[in-house]
C-alpha positions as CSV (number, residue, x, y, z in Angstrom):
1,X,-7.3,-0.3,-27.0
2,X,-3.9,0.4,-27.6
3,X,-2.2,3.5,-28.6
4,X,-1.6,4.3,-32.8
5,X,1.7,5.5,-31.2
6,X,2.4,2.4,-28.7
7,X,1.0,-0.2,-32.0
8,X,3.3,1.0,-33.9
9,X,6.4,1.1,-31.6
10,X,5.4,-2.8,-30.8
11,X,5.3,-3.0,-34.6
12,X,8.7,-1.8,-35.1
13,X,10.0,-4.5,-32.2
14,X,8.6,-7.0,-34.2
15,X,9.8,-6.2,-37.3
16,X,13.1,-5.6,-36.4
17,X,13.0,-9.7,-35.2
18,X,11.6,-10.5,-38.4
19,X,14.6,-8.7,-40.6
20,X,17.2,-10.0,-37.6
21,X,16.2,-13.3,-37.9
22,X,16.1,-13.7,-41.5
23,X,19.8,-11.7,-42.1
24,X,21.2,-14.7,-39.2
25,X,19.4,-17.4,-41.0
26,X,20.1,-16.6,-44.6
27,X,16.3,-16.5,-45.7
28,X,14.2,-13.5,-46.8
29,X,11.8,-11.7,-44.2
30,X,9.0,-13.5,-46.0
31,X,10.0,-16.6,-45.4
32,X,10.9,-15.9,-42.0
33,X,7.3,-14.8,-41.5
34,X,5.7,-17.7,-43.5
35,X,7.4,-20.3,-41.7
36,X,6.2,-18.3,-38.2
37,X,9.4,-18.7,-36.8
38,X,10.7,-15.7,-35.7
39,X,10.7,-15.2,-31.7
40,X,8.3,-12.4,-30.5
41,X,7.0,-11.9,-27.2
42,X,5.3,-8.7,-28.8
43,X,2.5,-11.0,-30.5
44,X,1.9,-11.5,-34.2
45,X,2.7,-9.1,-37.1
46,X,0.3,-6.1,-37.4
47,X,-0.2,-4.8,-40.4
48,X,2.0,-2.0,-39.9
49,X,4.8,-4.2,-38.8
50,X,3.9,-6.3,-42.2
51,X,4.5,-2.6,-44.0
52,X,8.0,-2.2,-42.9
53,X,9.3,-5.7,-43.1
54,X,8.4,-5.4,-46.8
55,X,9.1,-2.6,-47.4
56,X,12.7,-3.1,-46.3
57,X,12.7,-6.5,-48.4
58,X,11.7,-4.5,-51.5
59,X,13.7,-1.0,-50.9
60,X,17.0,-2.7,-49.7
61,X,19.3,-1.3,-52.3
62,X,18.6,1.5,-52.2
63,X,18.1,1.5,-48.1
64,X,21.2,0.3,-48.4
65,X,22.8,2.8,-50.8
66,X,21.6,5.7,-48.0
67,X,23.5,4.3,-45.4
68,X,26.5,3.2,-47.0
69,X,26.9,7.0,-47.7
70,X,25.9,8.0,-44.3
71,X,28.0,5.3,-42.2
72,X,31.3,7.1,-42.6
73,X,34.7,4.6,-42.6
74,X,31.7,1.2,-41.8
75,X,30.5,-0.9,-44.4
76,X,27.5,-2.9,-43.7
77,X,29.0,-6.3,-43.2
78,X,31.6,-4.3,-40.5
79,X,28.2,-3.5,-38.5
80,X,26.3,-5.6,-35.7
81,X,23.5,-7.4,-37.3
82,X,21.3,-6.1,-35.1
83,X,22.7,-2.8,-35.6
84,X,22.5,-2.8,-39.3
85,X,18.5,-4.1,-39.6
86,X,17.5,-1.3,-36.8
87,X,19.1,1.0,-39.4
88,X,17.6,-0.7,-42.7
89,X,13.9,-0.2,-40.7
90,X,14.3,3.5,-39.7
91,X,15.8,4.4,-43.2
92,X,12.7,3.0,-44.7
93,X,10.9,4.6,-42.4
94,X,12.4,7.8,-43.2
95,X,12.7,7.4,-46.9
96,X,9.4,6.0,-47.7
97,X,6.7,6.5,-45.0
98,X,4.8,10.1,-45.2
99,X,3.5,9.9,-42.1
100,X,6.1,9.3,-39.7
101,X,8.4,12.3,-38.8
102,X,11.7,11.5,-39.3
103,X,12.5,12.4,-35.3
104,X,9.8,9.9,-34.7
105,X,11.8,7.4,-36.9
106,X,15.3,8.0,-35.3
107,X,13.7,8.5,-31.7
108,X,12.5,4.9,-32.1
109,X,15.5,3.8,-34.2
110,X,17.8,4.9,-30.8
111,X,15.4,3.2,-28.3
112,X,15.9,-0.3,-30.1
113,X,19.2,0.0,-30.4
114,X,19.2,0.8,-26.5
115,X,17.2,-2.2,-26.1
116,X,19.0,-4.6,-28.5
117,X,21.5,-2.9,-29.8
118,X,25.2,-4.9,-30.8
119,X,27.8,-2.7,-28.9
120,X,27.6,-0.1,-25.9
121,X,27.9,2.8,-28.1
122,X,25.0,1.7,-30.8
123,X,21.9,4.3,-30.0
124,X,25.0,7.2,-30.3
125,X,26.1,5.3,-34.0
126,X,22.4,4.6,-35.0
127,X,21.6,7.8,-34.0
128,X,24.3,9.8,-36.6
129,X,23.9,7.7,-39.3
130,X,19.7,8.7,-39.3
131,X,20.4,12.2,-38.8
132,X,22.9,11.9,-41.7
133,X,20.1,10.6,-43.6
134,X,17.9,12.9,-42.8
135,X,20.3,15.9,-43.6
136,X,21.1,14.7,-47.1
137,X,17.5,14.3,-47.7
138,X,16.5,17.8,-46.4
139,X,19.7,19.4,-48.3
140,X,18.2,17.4,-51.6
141,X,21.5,15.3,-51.6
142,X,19.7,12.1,-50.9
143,X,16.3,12.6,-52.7
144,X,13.3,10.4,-50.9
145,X,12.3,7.8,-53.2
146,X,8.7,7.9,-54.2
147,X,6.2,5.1,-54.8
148,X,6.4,2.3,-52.4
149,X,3.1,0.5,-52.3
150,X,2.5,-0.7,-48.7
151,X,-0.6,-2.5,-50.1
152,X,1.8,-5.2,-51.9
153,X,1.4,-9.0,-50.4
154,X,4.8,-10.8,-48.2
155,X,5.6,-12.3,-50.7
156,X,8.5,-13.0,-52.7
């Protein structure tokens, strides 16, 4: 049986090809995962990967909002796709999950982008915009949104 911590690192892979893959097709995650046609050699969606593809889907503006602020002189359609939805999941992550520490979140946020990252320097740029995240949260800047509800259906 595997690891809760290897689960849910295969989780975040496959949730980060679900949000990919519905940002280059123009459809929402749900869809994406309705129609079963995002590539994953990780398997299907766990629950956990379910969690965060949702909640992304449903906490995008104000994802979003976060790390417009944090991204200094880069707006989101200036970033890597691939780039941008490794952010959106580790800002969820960070924002809305209790039970993943936010090192955990950017420590896992930097490995994708080493895996799949956009450009050569994208675990260095993930990696500061997170931490800015996570500073404006601790100094009460960014308050952590409460009240997502994991237990909501994909769909939309």
């Amino acid at each position: 049986m595997a690891s809760k911590r290897h689960e849910r690192t295969t989780a975040r892979r496959v949730a980060l090809q679900v949000l990919y893959t519905a940002e280059i097709k123009g459809a929402s995650a749900a869809q994406i995962v309705a129609e079963g046609v995002f590539p994953s050699e990780e398997g299907p969606l766990s629950e956990y990967a379910q969690d965060l593809v949702r909640g992304v889907e449903q906490n995008r503006i104000v994802i979003d909002g976060s790390l417009k602020a944090a991204a200094e002189n880069w707006s989101l359609g200036r970033m890597p796709i691939v780039d941008r939805s490794i952010l959106r999941l580790a800002a969820y992550e960070i924002m809305f999950v209790q039970d993943v520490p936010t090192s955990v979140a950017i420590n896992e946020a930097v490995e994708l982008a080493k895996d799949f990252g956009g450009e050569d320097d994208s675990p260095r740029f993930v990696n500061g915009v997170l931490g800015r995240i996570a500073k404006d949260i601790d100094d009460g800047a960014a308050a952590a949104p409460a009240g997502d509800d994991p237990a909501q259906p994909l769909v939309l």
